[in-house]
Structures are given as C-alpha cells and as structure tokens.
VEXTORDO-447676 format. One line per 2 residues: their letters; for each residue x negated, y, z negated of C-alpha. Coordinates in Angstrom, 2 decimals. Each point is the difference from the previous one (the first is absolute). Layout:
BEGIN
a	X/Y/Z ~ ...
! end
This chain:
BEGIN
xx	-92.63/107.15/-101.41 ~ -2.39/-2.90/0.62
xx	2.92/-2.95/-0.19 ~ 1.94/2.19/2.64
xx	-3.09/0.45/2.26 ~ -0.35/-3.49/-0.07
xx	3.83/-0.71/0.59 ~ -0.52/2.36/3.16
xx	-3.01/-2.32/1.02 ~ 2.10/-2.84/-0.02
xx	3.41/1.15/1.84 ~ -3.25/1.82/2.48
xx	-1.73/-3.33/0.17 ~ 2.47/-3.26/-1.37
xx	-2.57/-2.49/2.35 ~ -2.85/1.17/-1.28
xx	1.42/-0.41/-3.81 ~ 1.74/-3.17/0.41
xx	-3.04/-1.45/1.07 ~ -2.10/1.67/-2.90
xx	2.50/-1.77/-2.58 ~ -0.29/-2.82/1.80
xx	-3.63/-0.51/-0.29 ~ -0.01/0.57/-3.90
xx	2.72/-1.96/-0.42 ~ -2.36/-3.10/1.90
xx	-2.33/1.23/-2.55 ~ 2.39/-0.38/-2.76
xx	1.08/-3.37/0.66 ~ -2.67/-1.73/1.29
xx	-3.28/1.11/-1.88 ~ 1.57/1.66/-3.21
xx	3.20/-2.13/-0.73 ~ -1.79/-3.46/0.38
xx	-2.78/1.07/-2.11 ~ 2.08/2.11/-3.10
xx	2.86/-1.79/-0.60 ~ -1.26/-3.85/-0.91
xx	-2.16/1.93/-2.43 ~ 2.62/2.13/-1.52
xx	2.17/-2.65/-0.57 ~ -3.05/-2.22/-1.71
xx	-0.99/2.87/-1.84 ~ 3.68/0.82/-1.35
xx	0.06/-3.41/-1.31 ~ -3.03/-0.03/-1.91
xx	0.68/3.07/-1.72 ~ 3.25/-1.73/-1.12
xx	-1.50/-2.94/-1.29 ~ -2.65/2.03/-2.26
xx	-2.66/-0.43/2.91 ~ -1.25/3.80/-1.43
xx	-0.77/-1.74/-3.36 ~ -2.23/-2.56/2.04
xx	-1.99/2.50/2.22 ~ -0.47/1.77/-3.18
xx	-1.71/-2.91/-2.09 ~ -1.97/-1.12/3.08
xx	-1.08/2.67/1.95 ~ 0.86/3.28/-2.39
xx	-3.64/0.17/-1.70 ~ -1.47/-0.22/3.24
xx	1.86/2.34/2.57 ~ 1.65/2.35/-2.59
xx	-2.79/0.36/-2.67 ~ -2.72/1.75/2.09
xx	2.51/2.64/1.09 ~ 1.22/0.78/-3.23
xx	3.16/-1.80/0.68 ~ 2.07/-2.09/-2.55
xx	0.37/-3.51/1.17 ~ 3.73/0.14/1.08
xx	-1.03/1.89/2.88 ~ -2.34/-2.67/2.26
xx	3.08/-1.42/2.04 ~ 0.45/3.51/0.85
xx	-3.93/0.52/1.50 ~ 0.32/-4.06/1.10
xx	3.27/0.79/2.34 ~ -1.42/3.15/1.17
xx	-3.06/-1.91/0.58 ~ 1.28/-2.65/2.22
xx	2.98/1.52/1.28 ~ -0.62/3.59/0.43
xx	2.14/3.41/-0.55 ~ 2.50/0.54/-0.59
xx	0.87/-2.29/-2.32 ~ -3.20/0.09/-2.30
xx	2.44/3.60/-0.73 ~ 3.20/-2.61/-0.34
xx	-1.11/-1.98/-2.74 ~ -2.31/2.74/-1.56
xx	3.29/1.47/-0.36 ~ 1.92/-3.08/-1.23
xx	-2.49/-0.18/-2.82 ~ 0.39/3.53/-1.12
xx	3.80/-0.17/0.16 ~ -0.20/-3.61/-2.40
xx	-1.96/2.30/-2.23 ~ -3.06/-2.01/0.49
xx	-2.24/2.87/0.61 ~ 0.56/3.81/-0.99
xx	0.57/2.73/2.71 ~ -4.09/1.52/0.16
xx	-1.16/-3.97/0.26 ~ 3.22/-0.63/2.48
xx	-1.68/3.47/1.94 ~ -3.64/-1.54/-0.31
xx	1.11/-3.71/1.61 ~ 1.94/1.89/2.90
xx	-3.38/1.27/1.75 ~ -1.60/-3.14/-1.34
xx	1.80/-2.61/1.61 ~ 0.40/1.68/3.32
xx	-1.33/-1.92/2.66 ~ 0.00/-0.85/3.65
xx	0.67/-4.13/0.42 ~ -2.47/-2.35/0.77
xx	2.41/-1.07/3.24 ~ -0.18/3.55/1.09
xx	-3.30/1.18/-0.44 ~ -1.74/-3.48/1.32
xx	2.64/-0.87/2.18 ~ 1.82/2.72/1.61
xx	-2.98/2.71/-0.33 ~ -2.97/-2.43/-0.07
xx	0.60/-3.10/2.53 ~ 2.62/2.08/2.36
xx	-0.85/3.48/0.37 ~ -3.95/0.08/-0.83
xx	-0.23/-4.15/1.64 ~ -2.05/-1.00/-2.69
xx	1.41/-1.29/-3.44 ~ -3.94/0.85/-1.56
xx	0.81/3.63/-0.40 ~ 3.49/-1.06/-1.32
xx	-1.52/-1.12/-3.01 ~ -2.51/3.18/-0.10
xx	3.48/2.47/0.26 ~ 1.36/-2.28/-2.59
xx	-2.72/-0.68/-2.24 ~ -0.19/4.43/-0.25
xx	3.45/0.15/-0.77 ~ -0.11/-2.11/-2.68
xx	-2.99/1.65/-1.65 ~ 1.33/3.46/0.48
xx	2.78/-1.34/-2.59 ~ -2.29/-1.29/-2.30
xx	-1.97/3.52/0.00 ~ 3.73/1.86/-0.12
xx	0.80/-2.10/-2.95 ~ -3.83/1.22/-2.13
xx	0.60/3.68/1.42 ~ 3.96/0.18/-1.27
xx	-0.03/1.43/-3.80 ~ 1.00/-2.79/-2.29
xx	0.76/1.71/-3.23 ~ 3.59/-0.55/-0.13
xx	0.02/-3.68/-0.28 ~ 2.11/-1.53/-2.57
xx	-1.76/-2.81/-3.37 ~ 2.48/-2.35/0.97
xx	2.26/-1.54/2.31 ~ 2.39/-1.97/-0.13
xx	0.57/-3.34/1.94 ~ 2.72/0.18/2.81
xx	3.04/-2.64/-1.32 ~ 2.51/-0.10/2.28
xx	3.38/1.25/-1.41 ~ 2.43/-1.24/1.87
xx	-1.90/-4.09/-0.54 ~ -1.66/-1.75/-2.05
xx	-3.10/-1.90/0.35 ~ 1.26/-3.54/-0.47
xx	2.98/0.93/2.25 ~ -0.68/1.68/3.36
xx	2.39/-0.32/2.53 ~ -1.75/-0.17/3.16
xx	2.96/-0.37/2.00 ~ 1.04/3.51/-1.32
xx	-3.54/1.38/0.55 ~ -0.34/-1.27/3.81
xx	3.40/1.75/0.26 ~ -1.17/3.35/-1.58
xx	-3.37/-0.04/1.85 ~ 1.71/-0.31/3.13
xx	2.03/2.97/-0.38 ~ -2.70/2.17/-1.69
xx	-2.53/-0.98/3.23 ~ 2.73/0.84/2.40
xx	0.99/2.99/-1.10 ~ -4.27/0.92/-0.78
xx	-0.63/-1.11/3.64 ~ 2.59/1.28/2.05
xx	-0.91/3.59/-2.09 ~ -3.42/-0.29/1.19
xx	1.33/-1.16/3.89 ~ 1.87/3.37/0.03
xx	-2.91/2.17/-0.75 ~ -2.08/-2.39/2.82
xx	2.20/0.76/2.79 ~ 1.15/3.84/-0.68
xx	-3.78/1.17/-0.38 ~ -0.43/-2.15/3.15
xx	1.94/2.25/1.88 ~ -1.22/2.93/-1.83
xx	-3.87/-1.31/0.93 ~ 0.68/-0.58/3.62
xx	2.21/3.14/0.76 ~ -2.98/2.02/-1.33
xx	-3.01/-2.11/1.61 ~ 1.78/0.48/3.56
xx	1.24/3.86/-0.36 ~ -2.06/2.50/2.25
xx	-0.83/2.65/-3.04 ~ -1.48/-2.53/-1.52
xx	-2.23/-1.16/1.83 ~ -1.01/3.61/1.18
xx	-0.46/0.76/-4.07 ~ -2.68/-3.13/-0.29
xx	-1.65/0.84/2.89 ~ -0.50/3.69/-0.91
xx	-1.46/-0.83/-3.14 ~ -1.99/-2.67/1.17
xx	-1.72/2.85/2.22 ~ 0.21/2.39/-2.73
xx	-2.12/-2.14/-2.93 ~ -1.74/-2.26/3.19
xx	1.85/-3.26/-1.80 ~ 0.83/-3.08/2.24
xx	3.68/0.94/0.59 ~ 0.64/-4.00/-0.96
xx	-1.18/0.97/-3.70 ~ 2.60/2.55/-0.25
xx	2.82/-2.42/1.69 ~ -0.69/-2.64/-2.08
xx	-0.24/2.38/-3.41 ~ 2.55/1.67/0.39
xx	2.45/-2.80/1.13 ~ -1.18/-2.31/-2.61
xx	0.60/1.97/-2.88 ~ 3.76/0.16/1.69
xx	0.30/-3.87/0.55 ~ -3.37/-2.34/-0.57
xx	0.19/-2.25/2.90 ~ 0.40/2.12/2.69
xx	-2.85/2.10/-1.13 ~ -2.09/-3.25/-0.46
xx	0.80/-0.67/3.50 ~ -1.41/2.71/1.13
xx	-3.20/0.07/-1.68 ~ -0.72/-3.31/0.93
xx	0.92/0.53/3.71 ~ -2.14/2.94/0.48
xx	-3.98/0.52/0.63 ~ -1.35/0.61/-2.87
xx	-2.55/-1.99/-2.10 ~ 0.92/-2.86/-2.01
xx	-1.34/1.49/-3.16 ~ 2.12/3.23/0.22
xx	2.81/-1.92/1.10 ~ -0.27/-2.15/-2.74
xx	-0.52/3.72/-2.40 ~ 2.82/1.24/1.53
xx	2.65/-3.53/-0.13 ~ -1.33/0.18/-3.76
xx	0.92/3.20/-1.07 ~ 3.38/-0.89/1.71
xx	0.93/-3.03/-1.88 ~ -1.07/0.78/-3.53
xx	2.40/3.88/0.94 ~ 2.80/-2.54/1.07
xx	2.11/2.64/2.20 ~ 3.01/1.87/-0.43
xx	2.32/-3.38/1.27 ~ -1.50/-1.63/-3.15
xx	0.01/2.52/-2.26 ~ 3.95/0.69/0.84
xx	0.25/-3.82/-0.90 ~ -1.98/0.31/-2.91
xx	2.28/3.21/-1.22 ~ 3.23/-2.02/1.00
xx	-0.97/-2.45/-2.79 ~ -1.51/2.33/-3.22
xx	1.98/3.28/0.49 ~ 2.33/-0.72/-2.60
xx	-3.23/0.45/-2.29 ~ -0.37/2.89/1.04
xx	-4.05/-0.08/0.95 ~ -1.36/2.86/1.23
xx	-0.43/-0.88/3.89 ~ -2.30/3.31/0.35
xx	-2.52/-1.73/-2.40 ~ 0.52/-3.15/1.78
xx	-1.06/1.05/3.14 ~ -2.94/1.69/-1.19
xx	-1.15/-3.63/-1.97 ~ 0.66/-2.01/3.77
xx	-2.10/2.90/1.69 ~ -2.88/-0.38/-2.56
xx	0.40/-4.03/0.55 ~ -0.54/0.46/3.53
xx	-2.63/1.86/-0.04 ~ -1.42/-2.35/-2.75
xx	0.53/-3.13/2.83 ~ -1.70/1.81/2.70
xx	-3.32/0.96/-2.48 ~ -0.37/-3.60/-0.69
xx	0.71/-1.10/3.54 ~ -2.72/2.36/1.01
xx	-2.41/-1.28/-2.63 ~ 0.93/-3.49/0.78
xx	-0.61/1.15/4.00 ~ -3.57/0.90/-0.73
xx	-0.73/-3.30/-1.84 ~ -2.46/-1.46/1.54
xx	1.22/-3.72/-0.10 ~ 3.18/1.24/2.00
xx	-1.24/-0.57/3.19 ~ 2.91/2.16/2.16
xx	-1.50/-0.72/3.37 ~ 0.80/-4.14/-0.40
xx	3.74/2.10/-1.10 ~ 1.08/1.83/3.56
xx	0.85/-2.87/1.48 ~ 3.20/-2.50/-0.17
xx	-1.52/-3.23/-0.99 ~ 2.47/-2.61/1.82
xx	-0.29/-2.21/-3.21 ~ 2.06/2.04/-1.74
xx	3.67/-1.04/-0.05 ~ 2.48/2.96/-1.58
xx	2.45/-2.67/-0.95 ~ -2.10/-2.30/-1.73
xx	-1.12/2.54/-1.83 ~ 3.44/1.43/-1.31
xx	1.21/-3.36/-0.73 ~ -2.80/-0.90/-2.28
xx	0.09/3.34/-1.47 ~ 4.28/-0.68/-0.62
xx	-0.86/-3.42/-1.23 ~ -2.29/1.42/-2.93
xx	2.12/2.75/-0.82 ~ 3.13/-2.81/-0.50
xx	-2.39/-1.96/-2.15 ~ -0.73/3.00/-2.16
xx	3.55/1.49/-0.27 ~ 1.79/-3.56/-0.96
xx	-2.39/-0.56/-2.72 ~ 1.76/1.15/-2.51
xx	2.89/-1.88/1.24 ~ -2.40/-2.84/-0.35
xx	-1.09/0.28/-3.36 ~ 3.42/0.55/-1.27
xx	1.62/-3.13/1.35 ~ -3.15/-2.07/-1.26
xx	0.89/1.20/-3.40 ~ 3.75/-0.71/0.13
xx	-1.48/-3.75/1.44 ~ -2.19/-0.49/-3.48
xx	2.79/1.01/-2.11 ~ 2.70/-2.26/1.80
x	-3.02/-3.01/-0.18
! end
C-alpha cells in the first residue's frame, strides 16, 4: 500500500520527483562515488594479496585485543574507521564468510565497526553545515568512543581459542596476480557502489516527498506544542533516523544551542538511519542477523555518542563560545584532502610491505 501511494505521488507530482532523484543522484555521484569507490577498489586488492594477514600482525593486538576481538578482525574496525558504514558491515561480512571469525564474533564486529567517516562527520557535518571543522572532530571523536564502549558492553563469551590465518585459496603467496585482482576489485567495487547509489537516491525521494507533504508538517508541529519541543528537534529526529543527512541538515540549520545540536547530530550518527541500515542489511542478510537486535545495538550507540558528547560539552577546556563562529581559516577542502591522503597511506600499506618482501627475496 505504501509503494502504490508513492507511485500515485509521482504520476500526481512527476516535477516534483524528478527533481528529488535528481538531487540524490548529485549526491551520489559527486560526494559518495568519488569518495567510495578508489577505496573499494584499494581495499579489494589488499585483501587479495593477504593485506588481512598484515593488519593482523601489526595492528591486531592493538585495535582487536581490548575489545575482545581476535586479530583478523582490525582491517574490519580500520576501514570502518576511515571510511565509514557501510562497508565496516562489507568486510565484517567478508571475514565471516572466509571463516575467519565465527557467526556471535561476526555479530559482535557488525555494531563494532559501524561508523560515520571522518569526510562526513568533519567535512560535510562539521566544516559545511555547523561552519566550523572544531566540532567536526568533537561529533567524530564521540562516535568513535561510543564504539569502543559498544565493543566492552557486547557479551564476549562466544569467542573462539583459535583462529586461523586468512590464505587466499584461489593464490598463492609467492604468486599473486595483480592484474587479476585490479580486475576483480573493480567489479566487486562497482557492483558494492552502485548498490549503495541505489539506496542514496530512492530514500532521497522518499526523504523529500515526506519533508515537503502538508500532514507532516502539521504532525511535527502538533507535537512540538503538545511536549513544548522546538519543532526543529522533532524534524531533524525523525528525518534522520529515515536518511542521516537530511536530518543533520536540519539540526544544524535551526536555533538551537550548539551543545544540543551537537547531542542531537550525535545520537544521529552513531543510530546511522534507516538509508544505512537498508545498506547495511543489503550486504549481511544472507547471514541471517537478527536486524531487530541490530537496531536496538545502533539505538544504544547513539545514545552512548550523545552521553559522551554531553560530557565532553561540559568540559571545561572546550571553550564553545570561541566554537559559534566560522573561523575564515578554515578551508573544507584542505581538510578532506589531507584527511584522503592519510587514509591512502594507511590502506596501501599492506600493499607496501608485501612488495618490499617480494624485493628482498628477488635481491
């Protein structure tokens, strides 16, 4: 009933849609697309060159220990890290179906490595809508903590003695084809990117055609009167949990204090929205997780983020009034591009290490 409502709305209103699918499409192709797909291909080839074996020996003791983690599972948190859901989900799930990692340890990493990127939560969040990169790093500093606290709260008690180290089946170490790997990378990010395009541009419609329909608007403002909430607060919640970046855009557009808008962007992020989740489920449904339990885990992360951005608020070193203001020095693209250069450094290490080995042996 809801997919023929909406196919009403759009032989009712085709302008009004077209233009809706155009805007996330722009969204799609130039913020998303330019920013996914070098990494998914980079990504794709380390994993087939044993790049998991790598992250494992140099970062596993470090990321995966503390969160009761075996080691095989750090390029998981490290991609989610840098490059944000949904594809900490992606390789979480590429680990579980190589066997790496049982099913409750595969369920454990999924709410674990779920986060927002740095690009987003600095960039687009941060330095565009809030004009000030400073809280950026506050938003993106509590969504990374929130993980670490998700990953001490989750039980642990299913973990297996010992894992086994990925080996690639279909290579061997001393001969990787890389011209097959850049080939299969290619194909896998396509097919991972233009997956996570679709979901972009349908829930744009499905965003907009909601945010500009009368009853809605009439439905926020009654219960904005009812509990005496800014009416922005309930915009901005409940179109946020649909799709994160409208609802962002919201918050950070209306009156409200930075602190609560900061609470509120936090909670947010760490709950991811529907748009991501439906991403997320595209990718580990043939696992069958439970999605109910999911959701529950990203609600208690959010609310996790916005506790420690509240604490973090009240610190008294944070100095918020030196915050409300766009400081002119700050230049969005600088900003990205050093963050992209780092993350590049970081990913191709493994790459790194591997051909410095193959050099030694050939000397």
């Amino acid at each position: 009933m809801l997919c023929t409502f909406i196919i009403i709305y759009i032989i009712v209103n085709p302008k009004d849609c077209i233009n809706y699918t155009i805007s996330g499409t722009k969204l799609f192709f130039y913020s998303v697309f330019p920013s996914l797909f070098p990494f998914l291909i980079l990504i794709n080839i380390i994993i087939s060159c044993g790049g998991i074996n790598v992250y494992s020996k140099l970062f596993g003791n470090v990321i995966c220990k503390p969160l009761g983690l075996p080691k095989t599972c750090s390029l998981a948190i490290i991609i989610s890290l840098f490059c944000g859901y949904p594809l900490g989900a992606k390789y979480s799930s590429d680990l579980h179906e190589k066997n790496l990692i049982n099913f409750k340890t595969y369920e454990r990493l999924l709410n674990i490595a779920s986060n927002g990127s740095p690009l987003f939560i600095i960039g687009a969040v941060g330095t565009s809508m809030l004009s000030n990169s400073k809280l950026g790093y506050i938003l993106l500093l509590s969504n990374c903590l929130s993980c670490i606290v998700m990953g001490l709260i989750l039980p642990n008690k299913f973990r297996l003695k010992d894992y086994k180290p990925y080996v690639n089946s279909n290579q061997s170490k001393s001969n990787i084809n890389l011209g097959l790997s850049f080939k299969n990378a290619i194909e896998d990010s396509i097919k991972t990117v233009l997956s996570i395009g679709g979901f972009i541009i349908i829930f744009s419609v499905f965003i907009n055609i909601i945010k500009d329909n009368a009853l809605f608007s009439i439905a926020t403002e009654n219960i904005s009167n009812f509990f005496n909430i800014p009416s922005e607060i309930i915009k901005g919640l409940s179109l946020g949990m649909i799709e994160l970046t409208n609802g962002c855009s919201i918050i950070c557009t209306s009156n409200l204090s930075t602190s609560i808008k900061l609470i509120i962007l936090s909670f947010l992020i760490g709950f991811s929205g529907i748009s991501i989740t439906s991403q997320v489920y595209s990718m580990i449904y043939k696992f069958k997780i439970n999605m109910k339990k999911y959701l529950f885990l990203k609600t208690i992360q959010g609310i996790i983020s916005s506790v420690i951005t509240a604490i973090l608020c009240n610190v008294s070193i944070l100095n918020f009034s030196s915050l409300e203001t766009f400081s002119p020095s700050i230049n969005y693209n600088t900003t990205a591009s050093h963050l992209y250069i780092i993350t590049i450094l970081i990913i191709i290490l493994p790459f790194i290490i591997s051909l410095k080995r193959k050099l030694s042996k050939l000397s």
